[in-house]
LONU-84527 format. One line per 4 residues: their letters; for each residue x, y, z of N, C-alpha, C, CB. Coordinates in pm, whole numbers, plus 50000, padded with zeros to 5 digits. Each point is the difference from the previous one (the first is absolute). Last residue first. Glycine has a CB too. Example, Ala and Ser with C-alpha at 12.3 -4.5 7.8 and 13.67 -1.06 7.14 Angstrom:
REM residues 2
sa) 51285/49775/50708/50082/50119/50006/49923/50109/50073/50118/49937/49785 | 49911/49491/50208/49911/50119/50000/50090/50120/50000/49811/49883/50125
//
This chain:
REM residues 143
xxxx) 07245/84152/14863/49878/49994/49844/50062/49884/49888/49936/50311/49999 | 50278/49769/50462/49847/49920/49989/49969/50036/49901/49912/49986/50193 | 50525/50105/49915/49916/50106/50091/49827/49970/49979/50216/50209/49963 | 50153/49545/49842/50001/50024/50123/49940/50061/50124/50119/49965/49869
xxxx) 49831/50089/49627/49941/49825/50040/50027/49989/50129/50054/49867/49792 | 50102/50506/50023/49841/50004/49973/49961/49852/50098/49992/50135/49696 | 50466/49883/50218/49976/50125/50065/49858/49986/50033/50177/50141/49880 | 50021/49596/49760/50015/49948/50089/49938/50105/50162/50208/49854/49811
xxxx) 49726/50290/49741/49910/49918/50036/50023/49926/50165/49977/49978/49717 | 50319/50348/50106/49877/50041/50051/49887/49980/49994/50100/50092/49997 | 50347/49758/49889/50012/50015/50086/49869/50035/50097/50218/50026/49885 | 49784/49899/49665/50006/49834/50059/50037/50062/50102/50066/49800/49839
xxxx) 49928/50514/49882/49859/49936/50015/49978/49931/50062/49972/50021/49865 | 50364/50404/50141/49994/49815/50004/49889/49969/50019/50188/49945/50092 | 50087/50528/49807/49936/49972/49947/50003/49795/50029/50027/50291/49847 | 50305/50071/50470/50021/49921/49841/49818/49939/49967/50334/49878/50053
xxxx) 49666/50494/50326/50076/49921/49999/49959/49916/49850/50038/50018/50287 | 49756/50390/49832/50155/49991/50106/50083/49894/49985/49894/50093/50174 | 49660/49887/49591/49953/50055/50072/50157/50026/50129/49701/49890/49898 | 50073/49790/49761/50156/50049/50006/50041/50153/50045/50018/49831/49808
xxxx) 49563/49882/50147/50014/50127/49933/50123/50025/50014/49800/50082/50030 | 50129/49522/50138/49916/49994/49915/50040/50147/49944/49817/49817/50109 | 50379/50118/50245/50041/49978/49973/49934/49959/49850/50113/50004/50234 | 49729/50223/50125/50122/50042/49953/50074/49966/49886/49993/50015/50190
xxxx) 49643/49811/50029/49927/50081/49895/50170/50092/49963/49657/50024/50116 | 50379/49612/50191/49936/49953/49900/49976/50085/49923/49931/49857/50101 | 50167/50345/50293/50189/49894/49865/49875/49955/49929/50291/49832/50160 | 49406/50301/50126/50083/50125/49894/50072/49961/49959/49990/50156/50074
xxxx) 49799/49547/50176/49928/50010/49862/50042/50143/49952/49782/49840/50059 | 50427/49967/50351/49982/49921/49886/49944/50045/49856/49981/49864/50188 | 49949/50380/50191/50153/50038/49953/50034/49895/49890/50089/50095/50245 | 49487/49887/49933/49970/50121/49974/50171/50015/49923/49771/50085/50228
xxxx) 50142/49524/50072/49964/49980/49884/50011/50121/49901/49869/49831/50110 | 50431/50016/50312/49896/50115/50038/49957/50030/49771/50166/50168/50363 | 50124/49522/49934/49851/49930/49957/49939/50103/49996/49982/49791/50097 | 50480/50252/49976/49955/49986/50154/49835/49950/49946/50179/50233/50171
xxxx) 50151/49785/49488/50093/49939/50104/49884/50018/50120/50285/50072/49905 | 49632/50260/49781/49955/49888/49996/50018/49918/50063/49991/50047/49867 | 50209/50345/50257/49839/49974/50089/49970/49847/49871/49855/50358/50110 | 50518/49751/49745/50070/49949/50169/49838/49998/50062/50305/50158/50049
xxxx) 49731/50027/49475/50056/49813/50037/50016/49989/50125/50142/49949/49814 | 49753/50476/50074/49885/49890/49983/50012/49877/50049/49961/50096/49825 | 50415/50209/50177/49901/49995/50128/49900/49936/49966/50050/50189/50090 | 50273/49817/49582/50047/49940/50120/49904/50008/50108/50219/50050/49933
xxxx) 49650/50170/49646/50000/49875/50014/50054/49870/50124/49996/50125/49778 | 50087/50402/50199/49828/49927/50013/49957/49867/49996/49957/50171/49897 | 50473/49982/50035/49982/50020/50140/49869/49990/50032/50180/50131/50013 | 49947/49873/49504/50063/49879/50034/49994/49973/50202/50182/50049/49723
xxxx) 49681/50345/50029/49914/49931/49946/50035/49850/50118/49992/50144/49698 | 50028/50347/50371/50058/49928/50005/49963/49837/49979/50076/50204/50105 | 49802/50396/49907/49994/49877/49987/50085/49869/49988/49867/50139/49946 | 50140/50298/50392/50032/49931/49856/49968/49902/49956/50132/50078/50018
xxxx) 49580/50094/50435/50178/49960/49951/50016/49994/49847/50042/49832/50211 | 49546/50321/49999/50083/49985/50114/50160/49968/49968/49778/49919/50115 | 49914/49899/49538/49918/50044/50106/50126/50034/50120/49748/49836/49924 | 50278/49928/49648/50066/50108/49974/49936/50116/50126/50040/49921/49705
xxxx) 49801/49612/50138/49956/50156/49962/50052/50092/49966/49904/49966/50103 | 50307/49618/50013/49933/49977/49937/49962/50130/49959/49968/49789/50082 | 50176/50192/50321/50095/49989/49917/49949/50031/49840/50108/49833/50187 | 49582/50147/50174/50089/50116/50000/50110/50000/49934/49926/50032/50176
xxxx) 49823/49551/49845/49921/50093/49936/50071/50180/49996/49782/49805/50091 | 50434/49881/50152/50008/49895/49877/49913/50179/49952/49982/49600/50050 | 49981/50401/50362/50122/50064/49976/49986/49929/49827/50165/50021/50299 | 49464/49800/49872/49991/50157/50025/50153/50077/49950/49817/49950/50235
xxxx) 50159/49593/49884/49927/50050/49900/49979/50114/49989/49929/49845/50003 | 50252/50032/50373/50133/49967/49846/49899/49997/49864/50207/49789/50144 | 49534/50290/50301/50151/50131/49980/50074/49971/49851/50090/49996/50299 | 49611/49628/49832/49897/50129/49952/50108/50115/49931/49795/49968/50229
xxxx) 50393/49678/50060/49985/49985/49815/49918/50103/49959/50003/49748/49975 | 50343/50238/50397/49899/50060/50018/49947/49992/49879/50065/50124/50174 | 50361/49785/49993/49903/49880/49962/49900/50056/49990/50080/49828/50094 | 50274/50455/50008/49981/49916/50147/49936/49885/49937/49958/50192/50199
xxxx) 50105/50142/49487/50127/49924/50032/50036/49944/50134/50067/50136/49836 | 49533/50139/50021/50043/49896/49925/50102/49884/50028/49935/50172/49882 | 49913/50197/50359/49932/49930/50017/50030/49859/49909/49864/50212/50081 | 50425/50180/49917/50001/49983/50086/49913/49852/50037/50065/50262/50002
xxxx) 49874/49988/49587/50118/49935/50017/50010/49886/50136/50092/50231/49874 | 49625/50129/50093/49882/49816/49933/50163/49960/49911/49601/50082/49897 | 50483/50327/50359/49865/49894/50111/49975/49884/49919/49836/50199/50111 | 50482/50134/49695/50018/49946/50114/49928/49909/50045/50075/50161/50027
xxxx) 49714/50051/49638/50117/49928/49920/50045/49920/50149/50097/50206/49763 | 49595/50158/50335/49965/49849/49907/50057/49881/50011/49967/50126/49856 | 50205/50296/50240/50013/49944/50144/49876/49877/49955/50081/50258/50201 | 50075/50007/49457/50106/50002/50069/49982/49865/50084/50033/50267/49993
xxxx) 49578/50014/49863/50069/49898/49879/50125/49924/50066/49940/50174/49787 | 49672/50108/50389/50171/50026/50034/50023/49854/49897/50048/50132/50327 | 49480/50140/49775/50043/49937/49858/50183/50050/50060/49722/50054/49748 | 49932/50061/50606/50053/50065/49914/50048/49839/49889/50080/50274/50191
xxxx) 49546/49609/50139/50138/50062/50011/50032/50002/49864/50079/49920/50226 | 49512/49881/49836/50046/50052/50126/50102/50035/50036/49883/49910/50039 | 50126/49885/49551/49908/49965/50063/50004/50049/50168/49995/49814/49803 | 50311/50183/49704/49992/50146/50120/49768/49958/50095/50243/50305/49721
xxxx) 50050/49369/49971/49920/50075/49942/49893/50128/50103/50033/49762/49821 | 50422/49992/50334/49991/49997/49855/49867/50066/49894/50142/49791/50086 | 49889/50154/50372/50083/50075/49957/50047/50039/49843/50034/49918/50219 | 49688/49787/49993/49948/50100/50001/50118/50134/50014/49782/49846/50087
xxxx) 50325/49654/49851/49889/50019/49914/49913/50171/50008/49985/49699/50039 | 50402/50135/50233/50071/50057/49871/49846/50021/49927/50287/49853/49979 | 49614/50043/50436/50030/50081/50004/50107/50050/49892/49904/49949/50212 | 49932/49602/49841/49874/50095/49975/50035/50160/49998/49854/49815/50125
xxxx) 50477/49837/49918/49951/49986/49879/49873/50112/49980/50087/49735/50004 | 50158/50240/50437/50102/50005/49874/49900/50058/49891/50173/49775/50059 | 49605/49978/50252/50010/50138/50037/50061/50106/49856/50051/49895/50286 | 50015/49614/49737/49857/50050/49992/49980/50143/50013/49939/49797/50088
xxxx) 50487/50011/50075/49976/49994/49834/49831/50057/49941/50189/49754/50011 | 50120/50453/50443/49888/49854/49953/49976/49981/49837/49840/50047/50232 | 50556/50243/50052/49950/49885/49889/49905/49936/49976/50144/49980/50019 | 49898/50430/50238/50087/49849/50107/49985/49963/49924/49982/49941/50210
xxxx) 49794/50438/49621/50212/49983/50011/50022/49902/50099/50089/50262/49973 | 49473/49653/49862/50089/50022/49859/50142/49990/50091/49827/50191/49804 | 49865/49912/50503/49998/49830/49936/50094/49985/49926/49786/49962/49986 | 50047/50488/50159/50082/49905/50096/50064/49883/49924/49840/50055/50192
xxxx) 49860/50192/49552/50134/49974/49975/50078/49955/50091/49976/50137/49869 | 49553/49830/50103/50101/49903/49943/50143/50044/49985/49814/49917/49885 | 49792/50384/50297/50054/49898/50088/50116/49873/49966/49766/50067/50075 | 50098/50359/49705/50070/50031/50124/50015/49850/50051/49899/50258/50056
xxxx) 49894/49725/49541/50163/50019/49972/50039/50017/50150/50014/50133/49740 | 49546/49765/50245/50087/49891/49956/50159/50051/50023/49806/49912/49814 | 49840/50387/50177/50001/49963/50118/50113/49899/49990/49755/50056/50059 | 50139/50159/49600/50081/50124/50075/49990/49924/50114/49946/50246/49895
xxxx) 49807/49522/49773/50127/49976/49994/50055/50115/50129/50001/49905/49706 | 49575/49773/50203/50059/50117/50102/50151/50048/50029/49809/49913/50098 | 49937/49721/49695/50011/50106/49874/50036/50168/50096/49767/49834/49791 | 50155/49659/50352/49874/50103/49999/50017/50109/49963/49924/49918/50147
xxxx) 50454/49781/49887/49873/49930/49927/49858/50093/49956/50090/49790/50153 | 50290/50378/50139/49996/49970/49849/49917/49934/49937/50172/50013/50024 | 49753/50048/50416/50019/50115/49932/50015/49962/49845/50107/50112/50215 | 49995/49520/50026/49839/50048/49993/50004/50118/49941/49914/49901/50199
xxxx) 50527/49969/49923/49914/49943/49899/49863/50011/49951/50140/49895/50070 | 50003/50285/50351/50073/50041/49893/49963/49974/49855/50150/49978/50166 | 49728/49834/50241/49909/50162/49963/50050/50027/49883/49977/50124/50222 | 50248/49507/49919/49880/49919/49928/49908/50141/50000/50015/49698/50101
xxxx) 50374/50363/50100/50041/49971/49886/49877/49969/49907/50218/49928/50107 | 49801/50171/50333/50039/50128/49969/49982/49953/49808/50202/50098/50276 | 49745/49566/50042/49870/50093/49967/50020/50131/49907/49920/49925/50235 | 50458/49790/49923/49905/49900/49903/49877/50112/49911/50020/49750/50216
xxxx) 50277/50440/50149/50056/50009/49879/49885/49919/49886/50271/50011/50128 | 49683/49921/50328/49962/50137/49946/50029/50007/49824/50070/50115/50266 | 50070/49527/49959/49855/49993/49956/49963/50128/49997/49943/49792/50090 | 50524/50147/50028/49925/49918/49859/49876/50033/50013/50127/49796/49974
xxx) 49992/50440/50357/50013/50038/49934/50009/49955/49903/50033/50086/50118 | 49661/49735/50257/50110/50004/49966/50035/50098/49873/49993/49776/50115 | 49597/50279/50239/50032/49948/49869/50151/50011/49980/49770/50065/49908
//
């Protein structure tokens, strides 16, 4: 077996683990992944870091990873960072840096980021109070 295709397998155990909620297994194997950049990797391994899923709660190395994932295109990641802004999850809140990451996974059709500017913007919710912004928003994202 070539070492791509090791790697392939290494990666798709990997994922599996996670899927199958096997986090202490996931983290050993995704972080290979994470520090060569895989965005996927990236993203799953800020997600259990972030709510200490088979590893200690490092807030820090969250922030890093679903940065990291984000700012490769990683829309799930730029939703997720949006929501860490937003919350105040991992980082200060930051209203106007939440909105920039929504807007970039919207930009990718990812509906879930659509329909928070929409509800953002209906409850004015970080940003100026717009009905007409968060019809237009709603309607994009199909309702």
């Amino acid at each position: 077996m070539t070492t791509e295709a090791a790697d392939i397998v290494d990666f798709n155990s990997a994922m599996s683990a996670f899927e199958s909620k096997h986090f202490s297994t996931a983290i050993q194997l995704l972080s290979p992944f994470a520090e060569k950049g895989n965005p996927d990797a990236q993203h799953r391994c800020a997600i259990m870091f972030q709510n200490g899923l088979g590893v200690a709660v490092n807030e820090a190395k969250a922030l890093e990873y679903m940065i990291a994932a984000a700012e490769q295109g990683h829309g799930i990641a730029q939703h997720g960072l949006g929501f860490m802004y937003m919350e105040g999850e991992c980082v200060e809140k930051d209203s106007d840096k939440a909105l920039e990451w929504f807007l970039k996974a919207a930009e990718q059709g990812l509906v879930g980021s659509m329909t928070t500017i929409a509800m953002m913007y209906e409850e004015g919710k970080g940003v100026e109070k717009d009905s007409v912004k968060a019809k237009e928003w709603y309607a994009k994202a199909g309702f």
